[in-house]
C-alpha positions as CSV (number, residue, x, y, z in Angstrom):
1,X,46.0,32.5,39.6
2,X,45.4,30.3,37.2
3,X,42.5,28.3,38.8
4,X,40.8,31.8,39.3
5,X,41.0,32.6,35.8
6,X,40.2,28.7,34.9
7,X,36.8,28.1,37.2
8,X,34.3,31.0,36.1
9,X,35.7,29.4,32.0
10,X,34.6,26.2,33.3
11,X,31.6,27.1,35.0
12,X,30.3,29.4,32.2
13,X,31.4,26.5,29.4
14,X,28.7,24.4,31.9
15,X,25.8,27.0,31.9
16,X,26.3,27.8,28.1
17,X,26.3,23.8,27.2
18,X,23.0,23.4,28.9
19,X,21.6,25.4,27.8
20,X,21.8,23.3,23.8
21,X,21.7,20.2,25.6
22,X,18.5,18.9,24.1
23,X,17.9,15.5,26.8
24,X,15.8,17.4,29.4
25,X,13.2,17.6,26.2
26,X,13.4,13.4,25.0
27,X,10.7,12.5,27.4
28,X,8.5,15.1,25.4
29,X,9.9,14.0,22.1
30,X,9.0,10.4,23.0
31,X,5.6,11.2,24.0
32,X,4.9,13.3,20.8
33,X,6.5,10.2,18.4
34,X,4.1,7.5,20.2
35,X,1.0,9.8,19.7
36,X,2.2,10.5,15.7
37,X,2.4,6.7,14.8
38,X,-0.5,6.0,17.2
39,X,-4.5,5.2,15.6
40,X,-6.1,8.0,14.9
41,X,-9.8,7.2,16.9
42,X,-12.7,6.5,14.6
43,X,-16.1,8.5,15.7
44,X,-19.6,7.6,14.6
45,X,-22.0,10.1,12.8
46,X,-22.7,11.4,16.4
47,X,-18.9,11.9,17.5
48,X,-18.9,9.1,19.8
49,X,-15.7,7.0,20.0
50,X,-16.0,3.7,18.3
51,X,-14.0,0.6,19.9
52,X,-12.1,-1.5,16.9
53,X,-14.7,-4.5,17.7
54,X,-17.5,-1.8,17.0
55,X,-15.9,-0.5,13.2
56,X,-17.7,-1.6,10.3
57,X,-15.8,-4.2,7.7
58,X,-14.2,-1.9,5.0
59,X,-17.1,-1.2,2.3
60,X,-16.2,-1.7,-1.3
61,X,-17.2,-3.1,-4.6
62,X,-14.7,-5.1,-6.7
63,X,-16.6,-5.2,-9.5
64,X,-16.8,-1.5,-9.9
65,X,-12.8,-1.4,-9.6
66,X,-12.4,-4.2,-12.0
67,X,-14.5,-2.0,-14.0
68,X,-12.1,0.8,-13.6
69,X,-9.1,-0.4,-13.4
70,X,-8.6,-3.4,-15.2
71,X,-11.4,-4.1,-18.1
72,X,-10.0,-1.2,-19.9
73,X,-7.0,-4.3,-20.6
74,X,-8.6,-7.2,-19.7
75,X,-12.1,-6.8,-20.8
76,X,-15.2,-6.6,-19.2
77,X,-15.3,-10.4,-19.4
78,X,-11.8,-11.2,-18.6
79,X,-10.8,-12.2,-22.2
80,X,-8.2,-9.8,-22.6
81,X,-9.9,-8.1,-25.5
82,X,-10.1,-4.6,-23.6
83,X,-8.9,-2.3,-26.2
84,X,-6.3,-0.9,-23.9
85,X,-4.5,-4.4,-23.9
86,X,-4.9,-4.3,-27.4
87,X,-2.8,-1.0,-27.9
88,X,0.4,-2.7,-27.8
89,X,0.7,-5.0,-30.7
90,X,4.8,-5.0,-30.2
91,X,3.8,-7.3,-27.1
92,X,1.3,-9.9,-26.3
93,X,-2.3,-8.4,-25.4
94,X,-3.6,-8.2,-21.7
95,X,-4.0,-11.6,-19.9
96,X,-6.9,-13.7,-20.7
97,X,-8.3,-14.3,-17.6
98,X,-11.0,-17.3,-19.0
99,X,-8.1,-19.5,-20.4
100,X,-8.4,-22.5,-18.2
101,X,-4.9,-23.6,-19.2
102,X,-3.3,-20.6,-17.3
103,X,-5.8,-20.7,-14.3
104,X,-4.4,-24.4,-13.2
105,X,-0.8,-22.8,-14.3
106,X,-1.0,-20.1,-11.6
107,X,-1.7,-19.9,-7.5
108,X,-3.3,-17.1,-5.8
109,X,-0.1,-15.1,-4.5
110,X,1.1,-15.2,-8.1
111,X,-2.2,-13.4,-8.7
112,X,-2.1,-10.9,-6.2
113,X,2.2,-10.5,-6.3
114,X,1.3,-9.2,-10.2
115,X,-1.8,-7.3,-9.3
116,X,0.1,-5.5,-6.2
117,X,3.4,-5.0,-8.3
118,X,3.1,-5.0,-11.4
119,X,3.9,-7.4,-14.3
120,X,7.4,-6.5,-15.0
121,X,8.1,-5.9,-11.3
122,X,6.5,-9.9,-10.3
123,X,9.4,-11.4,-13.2
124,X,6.9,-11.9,-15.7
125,X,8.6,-12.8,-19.4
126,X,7.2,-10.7,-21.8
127,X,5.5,-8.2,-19.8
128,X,3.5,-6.2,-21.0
129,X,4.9,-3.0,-19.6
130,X,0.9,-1.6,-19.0
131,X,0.5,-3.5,-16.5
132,X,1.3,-1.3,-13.7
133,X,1.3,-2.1,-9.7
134,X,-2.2,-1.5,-8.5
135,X,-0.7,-2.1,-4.6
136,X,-2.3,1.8,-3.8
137,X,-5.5,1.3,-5.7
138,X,-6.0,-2.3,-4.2
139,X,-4.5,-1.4,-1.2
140,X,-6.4,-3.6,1.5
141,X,-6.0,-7.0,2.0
142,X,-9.6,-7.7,1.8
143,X,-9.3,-5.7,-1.4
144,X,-6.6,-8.0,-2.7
145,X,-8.4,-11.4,-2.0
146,X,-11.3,-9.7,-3.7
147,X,-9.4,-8.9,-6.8
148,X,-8.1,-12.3,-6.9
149,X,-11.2,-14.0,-6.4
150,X,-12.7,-11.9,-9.0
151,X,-9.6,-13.3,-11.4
152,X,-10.4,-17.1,-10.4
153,X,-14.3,-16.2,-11.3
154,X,-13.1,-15.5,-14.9
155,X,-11.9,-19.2,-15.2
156,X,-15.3,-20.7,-14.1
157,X,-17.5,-20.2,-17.0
């Protein structure tokens, strides 16, 4: 008696559980995670699909974003005499970038570690609190060496 009252529990408890048993749809689930963190394709002007050997190098102008970015502190000439860095007379202005001293003091990742994060984020003493992390707005790595570069080019003249 008991095992005619206990098999249709069982077998129902089976057909109910299957149906929320959510592994028959993984296969679909992996195949839709491997297409969302897949490259999107890049098309020309015409639509046709462009192979990564065919892409363009990435198009920008340093200068303009020093112009935007960082001469508001720093100056147009890298002297620190923007009138942004000048704001906060509680700490020291922005960085002189033509002070020869500080050039030889420094190497490149120290450069780009303050640019990407920030001065107060890169350990600098004394930061001046203004200067934010530009990692989004120099976000490339071609953008980054450029920055530098464009730092370095300060302590040349």
């Amino acid at each position: 008696m008991k095992l005619i009252v206990l098999l249709p529990l069982a077998l129902f408890g089976l057909v109910s559980c299957e149906q929320f048993n959510p592994r028959p749809d993984w296969a679909k689930y992996d195949k839709e995670k491997k297409i969302a963190h897949s490259k999107l394709p890049t098309l020309d002007a015409e639509g046709a699909l462009l192979k990564d050997a065919d892409l363009v190098a990435e198009k920008f102008d340093i200068n303009e974003i020093y112009k935007n970015v960082c001469a508001n502190c720093h100056g147009a000439a890298g002297k620190g005499d923007g009138p942004g860095g000048a704001a906060f007379g509680t700490y020291r202005g922005a960085r002189n970038f033509t002070d020869g001293k500080w050039q030889a003091s420094v190497d490149d990742a120290h450069i780009e570690n303050v640019i990407v994060n920030g001065a107060v984020a890169a350990g600098l003493k004394n930061a001046n609190p203004s200067m934010a992390p530009l990692g989004a707005i120099v976000d490339t790595d071609a953008k980054r060496k450029a920055m530098v570069k464009k730092i370095r080019s300060f302590g040349k003249k």
